[in-house]
MDAnalysis code that builds the backbone (N, CA, C; Angstrom):
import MDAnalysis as mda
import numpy as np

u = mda.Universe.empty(366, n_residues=122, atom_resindex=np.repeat(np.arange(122), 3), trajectory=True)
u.add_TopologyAttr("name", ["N", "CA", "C"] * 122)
u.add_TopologyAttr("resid", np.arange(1, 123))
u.add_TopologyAttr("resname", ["UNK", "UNK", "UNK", "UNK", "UNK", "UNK", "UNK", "UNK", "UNK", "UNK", "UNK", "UNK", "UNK", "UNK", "UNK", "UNK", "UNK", "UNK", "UNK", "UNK", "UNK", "UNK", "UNK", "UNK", "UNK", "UNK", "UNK", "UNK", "UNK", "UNK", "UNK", "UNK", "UNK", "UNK", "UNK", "UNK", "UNK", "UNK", "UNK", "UNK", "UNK", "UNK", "UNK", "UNK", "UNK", "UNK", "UNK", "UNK", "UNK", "UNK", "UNK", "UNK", "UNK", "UNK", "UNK", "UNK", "UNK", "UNK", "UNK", "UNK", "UNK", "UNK", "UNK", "UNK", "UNK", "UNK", "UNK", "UNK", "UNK", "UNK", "UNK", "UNK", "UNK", "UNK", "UNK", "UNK", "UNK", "UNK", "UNK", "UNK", "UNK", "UNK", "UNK", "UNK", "UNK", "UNK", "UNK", "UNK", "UNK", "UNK", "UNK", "UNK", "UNK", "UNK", "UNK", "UNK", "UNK", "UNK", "UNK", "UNK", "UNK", "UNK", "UNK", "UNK", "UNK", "UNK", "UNK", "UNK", "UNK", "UNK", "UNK", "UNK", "UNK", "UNK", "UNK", "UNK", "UNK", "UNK", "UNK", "UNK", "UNK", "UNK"])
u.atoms.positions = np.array([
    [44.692, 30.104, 111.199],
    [44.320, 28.705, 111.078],
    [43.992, 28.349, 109.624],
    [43.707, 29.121, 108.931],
    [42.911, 29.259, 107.530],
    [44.434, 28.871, 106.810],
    [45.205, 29.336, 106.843],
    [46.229, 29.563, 106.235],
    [47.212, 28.272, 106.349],
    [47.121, 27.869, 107.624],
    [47.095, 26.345, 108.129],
    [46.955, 25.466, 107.185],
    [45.681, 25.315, 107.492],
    [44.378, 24.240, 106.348],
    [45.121, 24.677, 104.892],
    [45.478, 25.435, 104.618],
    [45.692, 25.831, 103.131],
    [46.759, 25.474, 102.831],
    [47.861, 25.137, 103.269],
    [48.945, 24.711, 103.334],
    [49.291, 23.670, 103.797],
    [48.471, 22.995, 104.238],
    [48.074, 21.555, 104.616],
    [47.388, 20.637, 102.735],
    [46.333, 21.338, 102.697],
    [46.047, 21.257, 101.336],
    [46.296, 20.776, 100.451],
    [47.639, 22.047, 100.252],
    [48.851, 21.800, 99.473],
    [49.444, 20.951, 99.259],
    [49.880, 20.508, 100.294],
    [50.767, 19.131, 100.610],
    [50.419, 18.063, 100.307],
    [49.137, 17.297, 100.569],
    [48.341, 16.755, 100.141],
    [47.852, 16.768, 98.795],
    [47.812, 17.919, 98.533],
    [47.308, 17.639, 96.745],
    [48.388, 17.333, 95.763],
    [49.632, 18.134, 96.400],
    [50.705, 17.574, 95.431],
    [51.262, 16.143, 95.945],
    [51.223, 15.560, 96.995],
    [51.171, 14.004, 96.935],
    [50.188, 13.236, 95.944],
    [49.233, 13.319, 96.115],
    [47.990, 13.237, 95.489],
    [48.533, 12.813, 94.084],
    [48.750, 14.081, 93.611],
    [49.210, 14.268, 91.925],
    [50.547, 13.119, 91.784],
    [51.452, 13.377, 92.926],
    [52.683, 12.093, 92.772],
    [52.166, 11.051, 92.452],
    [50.982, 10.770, 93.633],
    [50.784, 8.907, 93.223],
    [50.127, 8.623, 92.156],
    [48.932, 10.259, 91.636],
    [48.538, 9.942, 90.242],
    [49.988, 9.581, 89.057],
    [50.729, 10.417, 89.364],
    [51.983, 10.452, 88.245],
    [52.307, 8.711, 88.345],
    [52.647, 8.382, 89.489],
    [52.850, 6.796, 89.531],
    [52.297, 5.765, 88.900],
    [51.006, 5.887, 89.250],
    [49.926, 4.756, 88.891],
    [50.023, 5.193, 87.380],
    [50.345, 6.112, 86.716],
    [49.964, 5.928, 84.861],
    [51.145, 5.869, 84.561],
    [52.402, 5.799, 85.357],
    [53.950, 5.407, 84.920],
    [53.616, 3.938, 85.262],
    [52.852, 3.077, 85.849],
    [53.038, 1.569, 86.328],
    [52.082, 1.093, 85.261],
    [51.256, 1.798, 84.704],
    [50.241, 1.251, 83.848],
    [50.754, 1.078, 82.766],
    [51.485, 2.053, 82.507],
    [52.288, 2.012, 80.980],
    [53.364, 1.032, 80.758],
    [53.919, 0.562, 82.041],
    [54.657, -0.673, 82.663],
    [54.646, -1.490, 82.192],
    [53.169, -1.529, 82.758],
    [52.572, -3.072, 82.713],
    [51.928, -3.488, 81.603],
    [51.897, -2.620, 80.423],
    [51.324, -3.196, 78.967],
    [52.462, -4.197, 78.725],
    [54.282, -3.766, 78.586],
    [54.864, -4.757, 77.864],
    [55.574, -5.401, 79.050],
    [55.332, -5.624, 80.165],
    [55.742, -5.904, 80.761],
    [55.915, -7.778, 81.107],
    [56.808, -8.983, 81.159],
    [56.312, -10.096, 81.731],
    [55.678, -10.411, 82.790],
    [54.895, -11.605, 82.841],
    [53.516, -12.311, 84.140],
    [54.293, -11.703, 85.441],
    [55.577, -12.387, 85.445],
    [56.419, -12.120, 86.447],
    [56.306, -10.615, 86.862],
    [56.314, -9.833, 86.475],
    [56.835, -8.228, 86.422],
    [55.681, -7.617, 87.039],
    [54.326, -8.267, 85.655],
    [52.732, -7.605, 85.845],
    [52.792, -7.654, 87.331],
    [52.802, -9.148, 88.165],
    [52.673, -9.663, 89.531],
    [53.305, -8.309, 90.545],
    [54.475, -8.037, 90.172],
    [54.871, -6.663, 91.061],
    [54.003, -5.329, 90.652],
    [53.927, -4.547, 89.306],
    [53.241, -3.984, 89.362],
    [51.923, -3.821, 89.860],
    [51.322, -5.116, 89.713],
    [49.467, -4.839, 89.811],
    [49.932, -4.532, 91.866],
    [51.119, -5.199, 92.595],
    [51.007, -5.105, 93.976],
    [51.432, -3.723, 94.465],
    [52.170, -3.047, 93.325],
    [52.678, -1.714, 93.537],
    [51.262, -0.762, 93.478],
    [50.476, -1.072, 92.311],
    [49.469, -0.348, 92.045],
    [48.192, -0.640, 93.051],
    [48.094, -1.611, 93.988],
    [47.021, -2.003, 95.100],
    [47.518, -0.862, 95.762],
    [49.037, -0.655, 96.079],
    [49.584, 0.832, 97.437],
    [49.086, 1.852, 96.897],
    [49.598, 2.090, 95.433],
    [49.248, 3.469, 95.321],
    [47.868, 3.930, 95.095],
    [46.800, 2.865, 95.123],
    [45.368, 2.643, 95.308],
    [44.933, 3.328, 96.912],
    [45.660, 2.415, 97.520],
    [45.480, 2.577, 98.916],
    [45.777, 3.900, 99.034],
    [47.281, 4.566, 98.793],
    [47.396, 5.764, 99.666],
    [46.511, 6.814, 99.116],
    [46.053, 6.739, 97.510],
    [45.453, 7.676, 97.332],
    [44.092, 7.835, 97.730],
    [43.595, 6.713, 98.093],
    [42.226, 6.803, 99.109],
    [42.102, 7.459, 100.509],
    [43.564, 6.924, 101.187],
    [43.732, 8.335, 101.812],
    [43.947, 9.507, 102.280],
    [44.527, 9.667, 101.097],
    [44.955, 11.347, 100.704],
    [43.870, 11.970, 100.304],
    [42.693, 11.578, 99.811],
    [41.607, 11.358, 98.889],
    [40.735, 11.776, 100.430],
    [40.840, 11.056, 101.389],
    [40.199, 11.418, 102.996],
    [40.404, 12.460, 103.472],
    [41.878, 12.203, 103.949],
    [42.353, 13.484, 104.112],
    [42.110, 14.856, 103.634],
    [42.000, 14.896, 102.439],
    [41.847, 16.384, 101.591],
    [40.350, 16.394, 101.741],
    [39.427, 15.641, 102.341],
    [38.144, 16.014, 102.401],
    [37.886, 16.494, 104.114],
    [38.444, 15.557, 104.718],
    [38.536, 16.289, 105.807],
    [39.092, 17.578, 106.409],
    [40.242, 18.385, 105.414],
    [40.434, 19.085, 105.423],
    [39.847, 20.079, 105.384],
    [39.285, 20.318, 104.062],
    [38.226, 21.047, 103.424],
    [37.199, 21.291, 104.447],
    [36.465, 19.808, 104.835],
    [35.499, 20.080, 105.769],
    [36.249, 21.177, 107.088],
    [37.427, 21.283, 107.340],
    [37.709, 21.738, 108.694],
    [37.778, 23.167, 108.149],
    [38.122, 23.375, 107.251],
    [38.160, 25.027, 106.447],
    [36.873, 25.476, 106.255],
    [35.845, 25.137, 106.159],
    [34.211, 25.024, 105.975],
    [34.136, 25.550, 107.396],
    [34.415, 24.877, 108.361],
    [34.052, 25.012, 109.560],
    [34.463, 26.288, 110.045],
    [35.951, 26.476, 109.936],
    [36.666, 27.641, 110.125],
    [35.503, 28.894, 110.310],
    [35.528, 28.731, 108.759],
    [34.853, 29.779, 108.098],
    [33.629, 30.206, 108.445],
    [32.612, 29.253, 108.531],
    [31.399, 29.443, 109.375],
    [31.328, 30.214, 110.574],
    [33.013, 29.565, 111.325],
    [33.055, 29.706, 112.608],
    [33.058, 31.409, 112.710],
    [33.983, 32.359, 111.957],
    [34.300, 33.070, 111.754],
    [32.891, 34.366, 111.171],
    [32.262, 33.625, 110.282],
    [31.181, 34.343, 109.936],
    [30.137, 34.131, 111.015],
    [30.143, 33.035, 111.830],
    [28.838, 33.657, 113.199],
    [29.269, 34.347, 114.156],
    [30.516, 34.531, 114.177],
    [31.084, 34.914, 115.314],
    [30.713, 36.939, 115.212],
    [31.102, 37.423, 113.643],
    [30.560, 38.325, 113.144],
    [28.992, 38.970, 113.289],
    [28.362, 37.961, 112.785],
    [26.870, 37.783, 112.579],
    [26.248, 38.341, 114.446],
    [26.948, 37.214, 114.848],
    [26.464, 37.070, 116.281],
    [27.249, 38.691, 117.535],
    [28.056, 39.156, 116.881],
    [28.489, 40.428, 117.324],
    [27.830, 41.765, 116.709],
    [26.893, 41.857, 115.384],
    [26.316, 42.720, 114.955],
    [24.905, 42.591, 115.440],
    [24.283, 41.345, 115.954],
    [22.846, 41.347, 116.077],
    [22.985, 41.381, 118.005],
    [24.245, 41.501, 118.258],
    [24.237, 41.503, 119.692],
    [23.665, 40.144, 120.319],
    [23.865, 39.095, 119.762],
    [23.749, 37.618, 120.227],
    [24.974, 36.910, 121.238],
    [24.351, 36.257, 121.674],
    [25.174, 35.506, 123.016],
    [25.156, 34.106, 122.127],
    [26.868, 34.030, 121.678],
    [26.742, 32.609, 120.575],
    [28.093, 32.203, 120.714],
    [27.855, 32.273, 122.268],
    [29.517, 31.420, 123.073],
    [29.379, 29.750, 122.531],
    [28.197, 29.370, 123.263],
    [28.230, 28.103, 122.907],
    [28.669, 27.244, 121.742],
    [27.959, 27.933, 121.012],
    [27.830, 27.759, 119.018],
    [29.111, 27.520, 118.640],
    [29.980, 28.807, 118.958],
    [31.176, 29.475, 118.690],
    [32.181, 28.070, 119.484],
    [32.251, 27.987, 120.420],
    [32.617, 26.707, 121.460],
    [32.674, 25.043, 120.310],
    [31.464, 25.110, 119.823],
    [31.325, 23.628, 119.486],
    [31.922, 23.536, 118.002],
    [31.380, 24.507, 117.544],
    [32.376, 24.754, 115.817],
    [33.303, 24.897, 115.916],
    [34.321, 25.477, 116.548],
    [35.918, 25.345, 116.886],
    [36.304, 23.946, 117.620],
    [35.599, 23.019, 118.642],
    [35.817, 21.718, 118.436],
    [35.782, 20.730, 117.716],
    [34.702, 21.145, 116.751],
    [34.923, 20.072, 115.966],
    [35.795, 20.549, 114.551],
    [35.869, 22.130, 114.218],
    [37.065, 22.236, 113.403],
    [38.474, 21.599, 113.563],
    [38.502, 21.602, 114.760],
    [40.138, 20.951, 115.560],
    [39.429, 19.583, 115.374],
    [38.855, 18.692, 116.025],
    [38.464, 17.473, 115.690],
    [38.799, 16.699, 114.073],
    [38.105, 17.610, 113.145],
    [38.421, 17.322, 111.474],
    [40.328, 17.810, 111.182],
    [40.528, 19.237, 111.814],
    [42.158, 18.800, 111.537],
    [42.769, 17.858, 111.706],
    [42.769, 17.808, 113.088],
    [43.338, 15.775, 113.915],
    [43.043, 14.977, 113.283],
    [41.810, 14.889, 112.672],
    [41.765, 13.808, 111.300],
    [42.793, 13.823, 110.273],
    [42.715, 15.230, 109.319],
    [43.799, 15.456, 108.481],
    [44.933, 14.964, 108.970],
    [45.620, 15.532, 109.836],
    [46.491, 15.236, 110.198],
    [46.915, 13.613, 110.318],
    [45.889, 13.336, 111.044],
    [46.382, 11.552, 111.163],
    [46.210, 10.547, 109.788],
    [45.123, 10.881, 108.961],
    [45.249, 10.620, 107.472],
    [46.981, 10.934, 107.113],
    [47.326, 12.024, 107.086],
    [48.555, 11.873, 106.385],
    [49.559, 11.182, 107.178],
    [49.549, 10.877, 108.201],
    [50.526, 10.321, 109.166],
    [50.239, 8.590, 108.747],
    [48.898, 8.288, 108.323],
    [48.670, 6.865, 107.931],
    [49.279, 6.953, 106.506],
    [48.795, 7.910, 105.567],
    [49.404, 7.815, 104.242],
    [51.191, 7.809, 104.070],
    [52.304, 8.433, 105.538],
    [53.252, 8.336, 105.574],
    [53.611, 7.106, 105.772],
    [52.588, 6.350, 106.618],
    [53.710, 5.098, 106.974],
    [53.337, 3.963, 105.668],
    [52.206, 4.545, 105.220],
    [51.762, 3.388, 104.196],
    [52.911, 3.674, 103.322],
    [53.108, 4.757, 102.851],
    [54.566, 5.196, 101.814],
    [55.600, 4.019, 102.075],
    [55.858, 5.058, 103.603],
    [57.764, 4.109, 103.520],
    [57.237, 2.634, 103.953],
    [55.868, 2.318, 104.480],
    [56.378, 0.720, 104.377],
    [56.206, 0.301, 102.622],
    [55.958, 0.606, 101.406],
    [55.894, 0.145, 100.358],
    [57.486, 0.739, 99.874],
    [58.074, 0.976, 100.451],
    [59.605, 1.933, 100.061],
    [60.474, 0.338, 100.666],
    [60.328, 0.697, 101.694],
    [60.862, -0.303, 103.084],
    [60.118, -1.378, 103.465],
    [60.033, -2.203, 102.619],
    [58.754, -3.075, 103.553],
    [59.440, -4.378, 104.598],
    [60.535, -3.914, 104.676],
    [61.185, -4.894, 106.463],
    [60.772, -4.425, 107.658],
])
């Protein structure tokens, strides 16, 4: 699952870096650019505002679900050396690790459609 999240990450961070690459190719644009022109850029640069806020989500929710993982993993340890009964524990940290993936996940599924509708916007 770790390996998952990590490669999930990935994906996300190098989008991330795309829309950074964008927004300072539109900025540089828009110094000599005409009123007319600025008007498209500044609307190009509201999207790539937007998606990177939630790629920006996404990669935190991620993180948080790798946090969790990990915890999950170290009580599960903890709780097998001290001879503890930590079904429950173990139970609720793996729901809500899956809970924060399904987030990730649907963050980038919002950051996809936000894409192609600024690609495609019919």
């Amino acid at each position: 699952m770790l390996a998952a999240i990590g490669g999930t990450l990935t994906v996300l961070t190098n989008r991330l870096a795309r829309v950074n690459d964008r927004m300072h190719k539109c900025r540089d644009e828009r110094e000599d650019a005409t009123p007319a022109k600025c008007t498209d850029i500044d609307a190009e640069l509201a999207t790539l505002n937007r998606r990177a806020k939630i790629i920006n989500a996404a990669v935190s929710t991620g993180a948080l679900c790798g946090v969790i993982v990990c915890l999950l993993i170290g009580s599960l340890f903890v709780a097998n050396e001290l001879e503890l009964a930590f079904d429950r524990p173990v139970a609720v940290l793996f729901v809500v690790a899956m809970l924060a993936l399904i987030a990730t996940y649907g963050l980038l599924l919002v950051e996809i459609f936000v894409t192609q509708k600024s690609i495609n916007p019919t």
